[in-house]
N, C-alpha and C positions, 0 to 999 in steps of 0.2 A: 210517600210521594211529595208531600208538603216540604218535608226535609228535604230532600232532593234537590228540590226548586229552589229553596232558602239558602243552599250550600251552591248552588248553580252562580244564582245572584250575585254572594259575596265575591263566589270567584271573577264574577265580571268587574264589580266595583273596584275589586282588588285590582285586578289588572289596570283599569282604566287610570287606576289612580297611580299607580307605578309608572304608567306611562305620562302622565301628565304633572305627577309634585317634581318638586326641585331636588337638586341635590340633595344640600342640606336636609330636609325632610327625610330622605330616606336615609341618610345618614345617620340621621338619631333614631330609627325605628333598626336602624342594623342593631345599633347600639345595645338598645333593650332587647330586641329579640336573640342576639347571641350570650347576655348575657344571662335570660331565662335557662336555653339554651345549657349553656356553660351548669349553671344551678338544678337542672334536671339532673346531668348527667353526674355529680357531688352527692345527689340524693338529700338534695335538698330543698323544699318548701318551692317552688317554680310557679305555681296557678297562680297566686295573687297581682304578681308583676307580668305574667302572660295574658293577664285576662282580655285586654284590648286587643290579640290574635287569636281568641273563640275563632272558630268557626272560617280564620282564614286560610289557603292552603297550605303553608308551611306548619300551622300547629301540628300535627302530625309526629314532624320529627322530635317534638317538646315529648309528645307521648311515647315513643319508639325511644328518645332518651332514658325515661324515667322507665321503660320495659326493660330492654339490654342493661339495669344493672344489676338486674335480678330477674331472668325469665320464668323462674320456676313461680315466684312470689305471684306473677300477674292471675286476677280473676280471669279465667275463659270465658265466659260471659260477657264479660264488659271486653274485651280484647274483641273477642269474634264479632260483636256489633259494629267495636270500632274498625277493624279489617274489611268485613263484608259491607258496611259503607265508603270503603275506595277500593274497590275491587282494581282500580288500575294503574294504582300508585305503588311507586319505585318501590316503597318502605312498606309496602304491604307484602308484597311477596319475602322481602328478608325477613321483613319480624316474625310472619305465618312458618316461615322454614324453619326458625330459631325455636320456634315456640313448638313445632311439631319433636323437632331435635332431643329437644329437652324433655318432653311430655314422653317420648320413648324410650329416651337413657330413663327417667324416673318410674316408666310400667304403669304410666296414666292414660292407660285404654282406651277407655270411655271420653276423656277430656278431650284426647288426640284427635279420636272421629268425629268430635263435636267441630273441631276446627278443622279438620282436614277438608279440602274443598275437589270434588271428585273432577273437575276440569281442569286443562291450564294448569297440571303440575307436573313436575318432574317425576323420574322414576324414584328414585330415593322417598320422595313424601309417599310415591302412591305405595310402594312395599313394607314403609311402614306403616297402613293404615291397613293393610293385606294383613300383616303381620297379627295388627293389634283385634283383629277381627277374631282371629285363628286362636288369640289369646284371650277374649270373650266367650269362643265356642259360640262366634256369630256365624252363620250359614255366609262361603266362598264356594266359588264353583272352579275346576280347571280351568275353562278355559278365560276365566280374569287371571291366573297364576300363567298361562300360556303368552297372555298378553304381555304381561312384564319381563317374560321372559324373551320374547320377542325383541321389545325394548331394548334388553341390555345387551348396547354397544360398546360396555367400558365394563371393567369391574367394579360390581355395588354390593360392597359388603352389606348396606344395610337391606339387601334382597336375599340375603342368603337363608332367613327361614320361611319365605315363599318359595323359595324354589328348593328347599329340603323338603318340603311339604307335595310339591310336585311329583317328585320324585321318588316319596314313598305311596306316593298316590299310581307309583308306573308307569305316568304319561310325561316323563321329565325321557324321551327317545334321544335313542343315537344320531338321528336324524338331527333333532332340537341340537343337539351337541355340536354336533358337525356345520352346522349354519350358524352358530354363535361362533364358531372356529375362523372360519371361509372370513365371516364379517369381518371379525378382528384382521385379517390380514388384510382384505381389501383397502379397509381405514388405516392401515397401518396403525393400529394399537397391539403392539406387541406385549405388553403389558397381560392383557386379556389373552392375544393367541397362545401366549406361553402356557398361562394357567391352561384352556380348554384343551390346548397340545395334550399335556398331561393324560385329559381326559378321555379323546378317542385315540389314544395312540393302540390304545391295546385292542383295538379292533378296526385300524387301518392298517397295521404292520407297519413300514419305513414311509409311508405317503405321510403322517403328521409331521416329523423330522423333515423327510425331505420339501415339502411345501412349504414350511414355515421358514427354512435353511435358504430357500429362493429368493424371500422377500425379507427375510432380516438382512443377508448378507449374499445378494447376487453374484459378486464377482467369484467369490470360491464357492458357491452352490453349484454353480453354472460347470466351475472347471472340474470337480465331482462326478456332475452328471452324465458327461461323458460313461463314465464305468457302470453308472446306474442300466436296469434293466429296463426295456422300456416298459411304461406306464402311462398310460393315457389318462388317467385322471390328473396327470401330472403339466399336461396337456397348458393350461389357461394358466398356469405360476412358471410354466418357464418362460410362457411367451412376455408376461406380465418382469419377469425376473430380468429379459434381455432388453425390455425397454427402460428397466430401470437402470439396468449398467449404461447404456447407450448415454444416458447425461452423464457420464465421466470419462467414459471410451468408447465412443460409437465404434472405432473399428475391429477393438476386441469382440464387443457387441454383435458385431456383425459376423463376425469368424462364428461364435458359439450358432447365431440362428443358422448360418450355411451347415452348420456339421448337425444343428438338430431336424432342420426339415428331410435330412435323408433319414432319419430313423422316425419321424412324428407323422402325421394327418393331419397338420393345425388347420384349424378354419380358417376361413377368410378373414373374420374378424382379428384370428389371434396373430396374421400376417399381416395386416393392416397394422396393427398395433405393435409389432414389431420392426415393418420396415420403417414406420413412421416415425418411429422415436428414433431409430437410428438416422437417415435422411435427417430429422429435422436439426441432432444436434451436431453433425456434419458439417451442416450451413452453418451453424452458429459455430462449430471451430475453424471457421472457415476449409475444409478440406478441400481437396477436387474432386472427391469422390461423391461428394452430395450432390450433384447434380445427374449422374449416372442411377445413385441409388433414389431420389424421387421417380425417376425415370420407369424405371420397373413397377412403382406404385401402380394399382390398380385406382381410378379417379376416385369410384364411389369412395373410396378408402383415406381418401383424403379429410380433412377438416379444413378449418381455416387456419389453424395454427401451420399446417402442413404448407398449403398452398403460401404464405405470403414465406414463408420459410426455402420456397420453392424460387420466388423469386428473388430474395434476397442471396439466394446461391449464384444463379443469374447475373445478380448484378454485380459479385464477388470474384465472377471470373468476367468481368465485361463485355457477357454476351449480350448487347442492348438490342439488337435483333431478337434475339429469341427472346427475352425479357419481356418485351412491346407483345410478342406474337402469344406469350403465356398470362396475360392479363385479360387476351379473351376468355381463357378457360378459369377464370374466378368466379367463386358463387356471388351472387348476389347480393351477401350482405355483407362484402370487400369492396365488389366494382358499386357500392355508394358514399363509400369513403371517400372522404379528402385527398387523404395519405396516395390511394394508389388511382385516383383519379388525376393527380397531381403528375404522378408518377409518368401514368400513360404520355401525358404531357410533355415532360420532360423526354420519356425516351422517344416517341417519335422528333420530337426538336431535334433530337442529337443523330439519329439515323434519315434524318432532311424530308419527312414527313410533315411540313408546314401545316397542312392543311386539316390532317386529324390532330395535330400539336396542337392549334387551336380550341377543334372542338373538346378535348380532354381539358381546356384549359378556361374553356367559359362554364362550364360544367362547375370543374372545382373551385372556380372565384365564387361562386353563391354560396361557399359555407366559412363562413369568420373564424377560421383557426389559421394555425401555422401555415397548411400546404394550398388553403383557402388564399390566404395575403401574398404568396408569391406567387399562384396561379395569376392571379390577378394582377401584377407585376410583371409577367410574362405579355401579357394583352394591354399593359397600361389601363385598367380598367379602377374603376372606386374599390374601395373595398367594402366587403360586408360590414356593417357597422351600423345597427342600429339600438338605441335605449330603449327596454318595451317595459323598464319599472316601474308598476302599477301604485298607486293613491290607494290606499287600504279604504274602506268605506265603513261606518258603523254597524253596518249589518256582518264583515268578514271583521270588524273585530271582536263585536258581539259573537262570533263562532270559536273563533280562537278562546277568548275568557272565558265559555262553558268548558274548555279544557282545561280540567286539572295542570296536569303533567305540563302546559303551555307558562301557565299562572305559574306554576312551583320555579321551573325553569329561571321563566326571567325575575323572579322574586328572588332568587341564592345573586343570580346577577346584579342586579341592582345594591344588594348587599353589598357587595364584594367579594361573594364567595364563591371565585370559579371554578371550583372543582367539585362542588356541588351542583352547581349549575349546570355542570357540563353534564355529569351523572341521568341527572334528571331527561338533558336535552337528548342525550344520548338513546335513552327508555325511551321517549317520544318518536325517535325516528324511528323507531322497529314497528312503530304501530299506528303513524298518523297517514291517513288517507294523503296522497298527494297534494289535494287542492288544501287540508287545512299545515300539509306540510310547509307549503309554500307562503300560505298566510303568517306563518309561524316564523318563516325565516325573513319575510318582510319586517315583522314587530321586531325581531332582534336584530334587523339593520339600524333599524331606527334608533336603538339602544346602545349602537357604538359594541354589538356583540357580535364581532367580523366572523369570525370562524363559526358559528353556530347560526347566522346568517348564508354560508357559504353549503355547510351541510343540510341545512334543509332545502337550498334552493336547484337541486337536481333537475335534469330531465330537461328535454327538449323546450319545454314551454317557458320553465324559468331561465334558459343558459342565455337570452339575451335580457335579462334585467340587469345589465352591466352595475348601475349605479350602487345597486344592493348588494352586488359578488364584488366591486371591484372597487373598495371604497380608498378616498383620498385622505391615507394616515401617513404620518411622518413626514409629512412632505417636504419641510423646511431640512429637517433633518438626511432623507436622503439626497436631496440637491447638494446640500454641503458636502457630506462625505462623498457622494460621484466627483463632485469636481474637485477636489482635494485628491483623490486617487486616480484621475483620467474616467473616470466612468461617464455610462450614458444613464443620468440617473432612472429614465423608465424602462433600461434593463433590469436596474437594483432592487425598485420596484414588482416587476416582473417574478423574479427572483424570489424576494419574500414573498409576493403570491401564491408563488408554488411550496417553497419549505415549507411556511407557518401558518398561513393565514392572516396575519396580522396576529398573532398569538402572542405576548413577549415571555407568555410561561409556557410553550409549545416545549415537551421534551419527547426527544423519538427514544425505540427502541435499543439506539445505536449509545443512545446517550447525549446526542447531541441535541444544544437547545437554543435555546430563544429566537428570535424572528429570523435569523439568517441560520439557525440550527447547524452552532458550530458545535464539535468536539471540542471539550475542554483540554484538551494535549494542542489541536491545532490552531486553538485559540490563543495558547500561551507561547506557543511559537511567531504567532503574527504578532503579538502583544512585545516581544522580545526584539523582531525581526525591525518591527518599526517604530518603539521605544511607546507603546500606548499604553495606557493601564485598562482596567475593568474585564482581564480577563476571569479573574473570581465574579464577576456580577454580570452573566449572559442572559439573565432575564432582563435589565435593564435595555431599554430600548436605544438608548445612543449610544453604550457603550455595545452592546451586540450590532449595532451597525457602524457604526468608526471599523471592530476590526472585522467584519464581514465584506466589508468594499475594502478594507486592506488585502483581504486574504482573496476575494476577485479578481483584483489588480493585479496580483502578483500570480493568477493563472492567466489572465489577459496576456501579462506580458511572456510567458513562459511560451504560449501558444502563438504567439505572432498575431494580436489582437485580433483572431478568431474568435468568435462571442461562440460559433457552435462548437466549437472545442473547448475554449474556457466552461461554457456552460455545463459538456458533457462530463469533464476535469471534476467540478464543484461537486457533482451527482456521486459522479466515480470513483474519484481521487485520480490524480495526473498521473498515477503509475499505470491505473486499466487504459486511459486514453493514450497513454506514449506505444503501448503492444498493440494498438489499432491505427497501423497507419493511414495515412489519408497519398493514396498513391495521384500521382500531376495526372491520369488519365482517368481518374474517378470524381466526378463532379462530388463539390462537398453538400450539398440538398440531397443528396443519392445516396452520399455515404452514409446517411444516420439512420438510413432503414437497415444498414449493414453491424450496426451497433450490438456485438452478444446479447449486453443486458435488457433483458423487456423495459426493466425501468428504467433504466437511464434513455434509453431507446424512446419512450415517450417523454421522459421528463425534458427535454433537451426543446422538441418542439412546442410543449405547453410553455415552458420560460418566456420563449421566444415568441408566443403572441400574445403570453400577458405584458410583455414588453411593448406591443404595438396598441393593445389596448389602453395600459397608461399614459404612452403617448396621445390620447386620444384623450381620455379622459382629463388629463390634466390640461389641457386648451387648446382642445381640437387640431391640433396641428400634427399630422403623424408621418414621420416619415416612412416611408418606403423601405418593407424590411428587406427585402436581396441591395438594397442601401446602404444596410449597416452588416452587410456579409460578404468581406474580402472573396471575389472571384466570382460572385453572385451583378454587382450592381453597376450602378455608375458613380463616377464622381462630375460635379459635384451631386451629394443627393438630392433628390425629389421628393416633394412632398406628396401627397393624395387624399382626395377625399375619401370620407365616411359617408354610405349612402345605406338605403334600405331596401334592399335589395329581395 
């Protein structure tokens, strides 16, 4: 207990101190501490130069260094003491996996179970501790061998002599078999279905084949089954099989469930789930048929996906009447939206409904987003805009520094070492209660840590601590490049709020990076296009914004200085937005709930009110966003206040 308290401590001191030395200071403590560091991981002499981070939270990784170059070598004794004193650090769980790893490949039984920790582990630790029981001739019971078997949603070969042992034990049933099968298909791990296939095939006949045949490859299961006999266990994978074809061919889709409901029973459910998917991606290929085939939906059967998909057909063939009269029938946690409260708004305005236009339209001016700023806009009203980010007090940052995983965090940060840090910050969101989540993200605004400030600060109660989510960086830098390429620089602003974060080492999965998260192909094309350099250097933060407002500009201009088309372009690429007409009888605020992509679909309107946000934040002066949207405003524009609404 004494220890506990003593390690609590330092972790506060430590923090406090992080937060309050200088630079420099922490500069030379990077210094030495990655250089211990560096010398752990050489397997070389480390404690004498580390001794001044005893007891602070990054030693750890000193230890975990000097583990990982040799796991077999470590005492389990001394290992398990040091583990099961940070039961909630990042590096304990990998070192404890590494070490159980290796203690199994080596037939160290006894050592294994000493460290294996019966809670809070994955299946792979728990079957090899199953395993090493079995290899003691320690007393297992079935149904622990039941549970893991339960568990396994994937294949885990390191389970395979618990569940050999199952099995020669007779209680490894076809049943068991058959529900590890079903699973695998549902998750789509075909991987696992394939093998278990294998295993009840010889006691389903063509039901393992043809199920599994449904959900690998729909489109020629489906044209097959035609010939197939029927079978009602077959039942939940065709319907499952027609909603999966449906996102590539809803009307093919549609042909297979008309010709299978004359030979099937399907529940309600499993017509639900078939008209649904087909309707829904209907709307999204724009057909004229989607609005027929919601039509036949029975209501309960709807979701929310369904319903706003419902109107989005709606508004695809510009029925704004019926559109208006189908936003009565939304569930309740739609009609509290911005988005289709906004909406209401707009289409009574357009069908000369002034007076419900209205009230749909003071409604959504009370919520500060996108469909919130033009509601509000529509009524000439403030707009939602208030700072509510709180002054951290001793006592919440005294709660944050008892937290390890908080300390580690902004300790790799302070370093320099964001990818560490991030690691750590990352572990902490899976696990920090809200209110210390938000404490957390508080500290790391204060730290100049945007993006790690951003993700911890979720949820209703933080989204209006603007100052902490919407921090003023670059600022010299994006005014110059907006005005050098026509920009409005708290669009450009806006912009990287949305990509990066403020990140300038942000890389997505697409490959694209730094703060404006360009592709290195369409970065070397702007670079070319408009004679700039630093297309090799897109972490660097002026040169990923020189050609990130070049490469804006030249969608601005392409679009006819439409920002909600440039924007949707930047998300999309201007090839998806050129197949998405914007027809002169479809209002453009209307057309972007018509947007296929989900995500481009939302990203378009989050741009565009951290757009208005910037404007705001940078000197209160904001203009009026249907202002800055061709066919939306006036000229000349308006400005509006920020109130608190």
């Amino acid at each position: 207990m004494l220890i506990e308290w003593i390690a609590a401590l330092l972790r506060i001191v430590l923090l406090l101190c992080l937060l309050a030395a200088p630079r420099f200071a922490l500069a030379n403590d990077s210094v030495d501490f990655l250089a211990a560091l560096k010398a752990a991981r050489a397997g070389q002499d480390w404690r004498p130069q580390a001794k001044r981070f005893e007891g602070q939270p990054l030693y750890i990784y000193l230890q975990q260094a000097e583990f990982n170059r040799d796991p077999s070598k470590a005492n389990v004794n001394r290992l398990k003491a040091l583990l099961d004193a940070n039961p909630d650090a990042l590096v304990e769980r990998a070192m404890r996996k590494r070490a159980l790893a290796t203690l199994n490949k080596l037939g160290r039984h006894q050592d294994l179970l000493a460290l294996h920790r019966s809670a809070q582990f994955s299946l792979a630790e728990d079957c090899q501790a199953f395993s090493a029981k079995l290899a003691l001739k320690q007393p297992v019971t079935v149904e622990q061998a039941r549970l893991l078997y339960s568990r396994a949603n994937r294949l885990t070969p390191t389970c395979a002599t618990a569940f050999d042992w199952l099995d020669a034990q007779g209680e490894l049933t076809q049943s068991m078999r058959q529900m590890r099968f079903e699973q695998g298909l549902r998750d789509r791990r075909f991987d696992l279905a394939r093998v278990m296939k294998g295993k009840v095939a010889a006691k389903t006949g063509n039901y393992a084949q043809r199920s599994y045949s449904l959900h690998a490859a729909p489109a020629n299961a489906l044209t097959s089954a035609a010939k197939w006999n029927t079978d009602p266990a077959l039942q939940p994978h065709l319907a499952a099989a027609v909603a999966r074809l449906a996102r590539s061919s809803p009307r093919t889709a549609e042909q297979h469930r008309h010709a299978l409901s004359k030979r099937y029973q399907f529940t309600a459910d499993e017509i639900g789930q078939m008209q649904r998917g087909i309707a829904v991606y209907a709307a999204a290929d724009r057909l004229d048929t989607a609005g027929p085939w919601f039509a036949r939906m029975d209501p309960a059967q709807m979701d929310d996906q369904a319903w706003a998909w419902r109107l989005r057909a709606l508004l695809n063939r510009r029925e704004f009447t019926l559109a208006l009269r189908a936003l009565d029938d939304l569930p309740e946690s739609l009609r509290k939206d911005s988005r289709w409260t906004y909406a209401g708004g707009r289409l009574a305005e357009i069908t000369g409904q002034t007076e419900q236009a209205k009230r749909w339209f003071t409604a959504a001016a009370l919520d500060g987003t996108f469909h919130g700023f033009l509601a509000a806009d529509r009524i000439d009203a403030p707009y939602a805009l208030c700072d509510h980010t709180p002054l951290l007090d001793a006592q919440k940052r005294g709660q944050a520094a008892a937290d390890a995983t908080i300390a580690r965090g902004l300790a790799w940060w302070a370093y320099g070492e964001r990818s560490r840090a991030f690691r750590e910050w990352w572990h902490g969101l899976q696990n920090w209660p809200q209110p210390l989540r938000h404490v957390a993200g508080l500290l790391a605004a204060e730290q100049d840590w945007h993006d790690a400030a951003v993700w911890a600060l979720n949820g209703d109660v933080a989204r209006r601590y603007y100052s902490a989510r919407f921090p003023l960086v670059h600022m010299d830098t994006t005014q110059a490049q907006a005005s050098k390429n026509g920009l409005d620089p708290s669009w450009v602003r806006g912009l990287i709020r949305a990509e990066s974060v403020w990140n300038p080492q942000a890389r997505s999965s697409a490959n694209a990076r730094g703060l404006m998260q360009l592709l290195p192909g369409t970065a070397r094309g702007v670079a070319k296009r408009h004679g700039l350099s630093g297309s090799k250097q897109l972490t660097n933060p002026d040169s990923n914004i020189a050609l990130g407002t070049a490469y804006l500009s030249e969608l601005s201009a392409r679009f006819d200085g439409q920002p909600i088309l440039a924007t949707a372009a930047y998300n999309a690429g201007p090839g998806a937005v050129g197949r998405w007409p914007v027809a002169s009888d479809m209002p453009i605020d209307l057309w972007i709930e018509t947007i296929p992509y989900k995500e481009t679909r939302e990203y378009v309107p989050r741009v565009l009110a951290f757009t208005v946000i910037y404007d705001w934040r940078a000197d209160g002066k904001i203009r009026r966003l249907s202002d800055r949207l061709p066919g939306l405003g006036q000229n000349p524009a308006r400005l509006v206040e920020a109130q608190c609404l």
